[in-house]
Structure formats: C-alpha cells, structure tokens
C-alpha positions in Angstrom: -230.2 -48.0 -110.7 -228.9 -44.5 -111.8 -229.5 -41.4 -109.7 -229.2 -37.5 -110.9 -226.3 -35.9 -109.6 -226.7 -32.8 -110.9 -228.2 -30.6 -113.4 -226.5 -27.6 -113.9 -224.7 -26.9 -117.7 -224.9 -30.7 -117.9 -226.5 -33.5 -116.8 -224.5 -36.1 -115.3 -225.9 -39.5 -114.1 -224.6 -41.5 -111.4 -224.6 -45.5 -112.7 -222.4 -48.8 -111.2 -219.4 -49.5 -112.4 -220.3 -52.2 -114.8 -223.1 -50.0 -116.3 -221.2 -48.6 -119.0 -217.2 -48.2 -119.5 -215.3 -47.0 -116.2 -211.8 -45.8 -116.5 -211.0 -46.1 -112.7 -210.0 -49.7 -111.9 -209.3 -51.0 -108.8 -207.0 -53.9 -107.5 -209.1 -56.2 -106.2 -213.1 -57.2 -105.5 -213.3 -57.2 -101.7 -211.2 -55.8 -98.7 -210.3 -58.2 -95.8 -209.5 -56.3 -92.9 -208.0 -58.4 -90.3 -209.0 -57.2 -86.9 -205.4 -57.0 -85.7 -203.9 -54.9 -88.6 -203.6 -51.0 -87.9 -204.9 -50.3 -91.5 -204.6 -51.9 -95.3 -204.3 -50.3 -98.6 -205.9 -50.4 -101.7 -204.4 -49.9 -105.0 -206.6 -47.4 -107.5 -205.8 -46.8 -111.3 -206.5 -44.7 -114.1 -207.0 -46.5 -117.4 -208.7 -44.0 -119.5 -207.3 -41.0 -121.3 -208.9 -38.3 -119.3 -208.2 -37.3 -115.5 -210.7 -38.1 -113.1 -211.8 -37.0 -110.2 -211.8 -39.7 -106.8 -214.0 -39.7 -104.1 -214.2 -42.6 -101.6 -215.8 -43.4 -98.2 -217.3 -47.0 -96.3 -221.0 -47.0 -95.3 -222.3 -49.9 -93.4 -224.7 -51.3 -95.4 -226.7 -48.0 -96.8 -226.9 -48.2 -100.8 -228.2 -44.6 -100.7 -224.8 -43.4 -98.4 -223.0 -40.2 -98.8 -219.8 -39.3 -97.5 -221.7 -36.9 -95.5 -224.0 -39.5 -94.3 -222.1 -43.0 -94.6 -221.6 -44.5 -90.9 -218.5 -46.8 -90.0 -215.7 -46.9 -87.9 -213.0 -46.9 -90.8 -211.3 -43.6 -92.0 -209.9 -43.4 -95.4 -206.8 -41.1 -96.7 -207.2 -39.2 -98.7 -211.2 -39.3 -99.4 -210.4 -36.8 -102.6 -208.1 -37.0 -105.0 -207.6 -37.0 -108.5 -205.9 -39.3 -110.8 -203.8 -38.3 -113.9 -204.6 -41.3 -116.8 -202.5 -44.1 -117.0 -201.3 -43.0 -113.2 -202.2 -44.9 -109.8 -202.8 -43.8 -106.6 -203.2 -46.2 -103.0 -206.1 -45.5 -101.0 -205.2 -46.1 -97.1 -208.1 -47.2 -94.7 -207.5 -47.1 -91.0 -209.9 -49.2 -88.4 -211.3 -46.1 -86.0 -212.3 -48.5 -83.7 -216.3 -49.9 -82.6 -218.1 -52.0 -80.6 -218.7 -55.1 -83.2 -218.5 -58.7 -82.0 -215.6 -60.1 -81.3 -216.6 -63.9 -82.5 -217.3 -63.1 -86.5 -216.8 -60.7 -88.9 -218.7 -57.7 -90.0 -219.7 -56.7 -93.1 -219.1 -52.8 -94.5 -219.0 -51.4 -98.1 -216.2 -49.5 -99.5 -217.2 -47.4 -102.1 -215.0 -45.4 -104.9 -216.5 -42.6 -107.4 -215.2 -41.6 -110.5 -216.2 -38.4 -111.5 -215.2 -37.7 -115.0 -213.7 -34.1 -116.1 -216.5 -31.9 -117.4 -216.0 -31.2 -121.1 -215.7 -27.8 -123.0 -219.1 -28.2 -124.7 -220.8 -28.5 -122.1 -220.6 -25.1 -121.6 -222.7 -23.9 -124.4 -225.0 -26.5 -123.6 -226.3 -29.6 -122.2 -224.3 -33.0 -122.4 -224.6 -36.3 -120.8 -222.2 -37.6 -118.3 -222.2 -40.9 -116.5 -220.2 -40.9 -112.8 -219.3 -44.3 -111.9 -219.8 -45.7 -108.0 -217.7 -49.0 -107.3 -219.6 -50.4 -104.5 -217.1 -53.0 -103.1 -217.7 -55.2 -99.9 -215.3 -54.9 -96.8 -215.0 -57.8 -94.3 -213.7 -56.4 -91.1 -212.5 -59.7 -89.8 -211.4 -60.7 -86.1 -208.3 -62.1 -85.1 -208.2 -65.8 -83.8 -211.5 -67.1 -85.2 -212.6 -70.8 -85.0 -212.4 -71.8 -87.5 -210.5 -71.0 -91.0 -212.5 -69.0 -93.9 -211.3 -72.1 -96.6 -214.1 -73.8 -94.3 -216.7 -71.9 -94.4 -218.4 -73.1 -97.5 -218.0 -76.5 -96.9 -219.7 -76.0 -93.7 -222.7 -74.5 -95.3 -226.1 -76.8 -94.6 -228.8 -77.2 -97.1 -232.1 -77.9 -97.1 -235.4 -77.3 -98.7 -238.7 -75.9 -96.9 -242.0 -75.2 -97.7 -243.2 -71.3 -97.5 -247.1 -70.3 -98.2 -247.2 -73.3 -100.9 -243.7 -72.3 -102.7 -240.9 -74.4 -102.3 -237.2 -72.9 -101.1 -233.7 -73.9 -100.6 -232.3 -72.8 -97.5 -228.5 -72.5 -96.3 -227.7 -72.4 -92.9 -224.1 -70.5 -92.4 -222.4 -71.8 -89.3 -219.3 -70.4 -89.5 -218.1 -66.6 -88.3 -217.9 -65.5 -92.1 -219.8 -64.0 -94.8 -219.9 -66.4 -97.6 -220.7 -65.1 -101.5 -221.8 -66.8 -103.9 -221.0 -66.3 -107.8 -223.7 -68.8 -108.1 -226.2 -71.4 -107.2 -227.2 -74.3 -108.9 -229.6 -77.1 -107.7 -229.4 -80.7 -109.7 -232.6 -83.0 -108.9 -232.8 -86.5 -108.2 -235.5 -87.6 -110.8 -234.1 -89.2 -113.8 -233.7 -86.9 -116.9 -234.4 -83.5 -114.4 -232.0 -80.5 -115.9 -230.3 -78.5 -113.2 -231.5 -75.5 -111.9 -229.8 -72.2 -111.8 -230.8 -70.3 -108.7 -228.6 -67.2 -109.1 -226.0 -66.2 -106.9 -226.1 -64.0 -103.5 -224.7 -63.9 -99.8 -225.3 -65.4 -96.4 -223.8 -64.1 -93.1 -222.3 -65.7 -90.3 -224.4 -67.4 -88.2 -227.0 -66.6 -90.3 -229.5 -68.0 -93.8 -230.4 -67.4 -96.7 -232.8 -68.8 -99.3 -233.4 -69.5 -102.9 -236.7 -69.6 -104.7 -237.2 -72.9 -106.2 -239.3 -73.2 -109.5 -243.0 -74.8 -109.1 -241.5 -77.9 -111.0 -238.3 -78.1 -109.3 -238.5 -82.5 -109.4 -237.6 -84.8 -106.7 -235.3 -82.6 -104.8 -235.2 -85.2 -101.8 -232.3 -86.7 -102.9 -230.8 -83.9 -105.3 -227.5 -82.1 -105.0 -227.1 -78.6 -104.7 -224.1 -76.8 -107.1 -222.1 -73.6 -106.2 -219.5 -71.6 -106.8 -218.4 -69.3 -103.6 -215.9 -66.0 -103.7 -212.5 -66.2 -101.6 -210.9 -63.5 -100.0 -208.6 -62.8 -103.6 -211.5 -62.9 -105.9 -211.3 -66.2 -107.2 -214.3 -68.8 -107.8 -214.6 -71.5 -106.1 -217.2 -74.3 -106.9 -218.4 -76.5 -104.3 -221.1 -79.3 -103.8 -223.2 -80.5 -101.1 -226.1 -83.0 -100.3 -229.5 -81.4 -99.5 -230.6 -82.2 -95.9 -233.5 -84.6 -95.5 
C-alpha cells in the first residue's frame, strides 16, 4: 500500500496513516458538508516533536489522486502549510459548486499529507522516511432530504442470494446516504451455529452491497444479521435486522 515518493539523498515512502506512527492528528473521521453551508473547517494538529510539512486536497474517489490531478468541486485554504509540534492549524474547505444530484449525497475524499522534516544525515547518505496520507471520506450532503441520516441504517434491507454456486448477503440502501459499516456480523438460525464475522465496508444511497458468505454459512433462512454502522461524529453504532426471505 506504500508508493515511492522520491529517491533523491533519501528514500522516503509514502504509507496510510495507521501504517506506522503519524504525528499529524486530525479532529475528526469524516466531513459532513451540508449542502447549504458556504464552507466548514477542520481542525489539524501536531503531536510529534518535529515540524511537519501539510499538504491537503479532495479527489472524488481516485486512490492514486494528486493535487495536480485530484477532481472536485471543493477548494481548500491553505493547501500547504506547515505545522510547528504541539501547534494546530484549521484547514477551511469551500463548496466551488457542481452539478451533483440534488436528492442524496455525494461521496468525496479529503486527503491530508504529512511530510516529515528531512534529517541532517540524510545528507551524507541514504535514510528511510515514511510520509503519511490521511485518506478521510467527505459527504457533501443536500439540504432538505427525506428522510433523517439516524434512519438510514435502520432502513437497510437484507437478504441472501445465490451467485455462480457461492452464497452472499446482500444490503439494499434506500435511503439518500452513504452508510459505513465498522462491521458485519451474520448469526444463523441452526441450533449451536457461531456467528459469522463478515468484515466491515460501505453502501451508497440508493444503492448495494454484498458480503461473501462462508461455504458452511448454516441455515441462514431465518438468521439475523449483526452491525455496527459509523455516524456523522465518529461514533459506532450497532444495529440488527432480520434477513429477508
């Protein structure tokens, strides 16, 4: 999941935040932009002992994105800057407008990278560095939607179908919202059958998503499914529902 940034004096590797220590934290997991708001902020601090350098921009949906490269209708002020340790800084995004539908939200990705200070030996030779990418989501939601986001996981529909001899749960997202899960957990009917942990994921509005079931997955006819979705502050939120017959 690492790519090369550069090679010159030093090598330096770019990896997630997660990957190995990051000293740049930021204030949150997601960004809800609501539709009618001229532009939100987002808090970004230095925890470490070193200054780093700060680059951000918003792709829509392009792991590989550049700043030079990234496409979305959102600005951010300023994209550069660098942050002293133990010192914060607020980054400022501004909607530049688009031509997105009106009746759910859309789904962009904010993303932050910390470039760390290039040591003094790395002058008389080669050294490895890590640079770390937060890769955070950012729902650009609409104003007057119909129904509220608290809903939308308990409006989720679940069923089970049959693809080339493997067996899947499906989940059917009605609602204008994207809805993540932390996790997914499937709990048979049969007598004595231990749940299942499916993993975790995301399923758009309007839109489904499936989960590969194992080949002896039990009598899932009258099982339950498990999860545990991802409001708009962060927080976990475990939920239940029947699977559809």
């Amino acid at each position: 999941m690492s790519r090369t940034l550069s090679a010159i004096g030093a090598v330096v590797l770019f990896a997630y935040a997660g990957m190995a220590h990051a000293a740049v934290v930021i204030a949150g997991t997601r960004v809800v932009f609501p539709a009618q708001a001229r532009d939100v902020s987002l808090k970004v601090e230095n925890k470490g002992t070193e200054p780093a350098l700060v680059q951000a921009w918003i792709d829509d949906g392009d792991e590989a994105s550049s700043p030079s490269t990234a496409r979305a209708p959102f600005a951010i002020t300023p994209p550069v800057f660098r942050i002293d340790p133990g010192h914060a800084h607020t980054l400022r995004i501004v909607h530049v407008g688009d031509g997105k539908p009106k009746e759910r939200e859309a789904l962009y990705w904010l993303n932050v990278l910390e470039i760390p200070p290039k040591p003094a030996e790395a002058e008389s030779g080669n050294l490895l560095q890590f640079a770390f990418r937060h890769r955070l989501k950012l729902f650009h939601r609409p104003k007057g939607l119909s129904t509220a986001p608290e809903r939308a996981a308990s409006d989720l529909r679940w069923s089970v179908e049959r693809d080339g001899g493997k067996m899947r749960l499906r989940v059917d997202n009605p609602s204008p919202y994207h809805v993540s899960f932390q996790a997914v957990g499937l709990s048979p009917g049969g007598k004595g059958d231990a749940a299942r942990d499916l993993g975790g994921g995301m399923v758009g509005p309007g839109a489904s998503t499936r989960f590969s079931l194992p080949d002896a997955a039990g009598d899932i006819r009258e099982g339950k499914v498990g999860f545990v979705t991802i409001n708009d502050f962060g927080a976990a939120i475990p939920g239940s529902a029947a699977i559809a017959p």
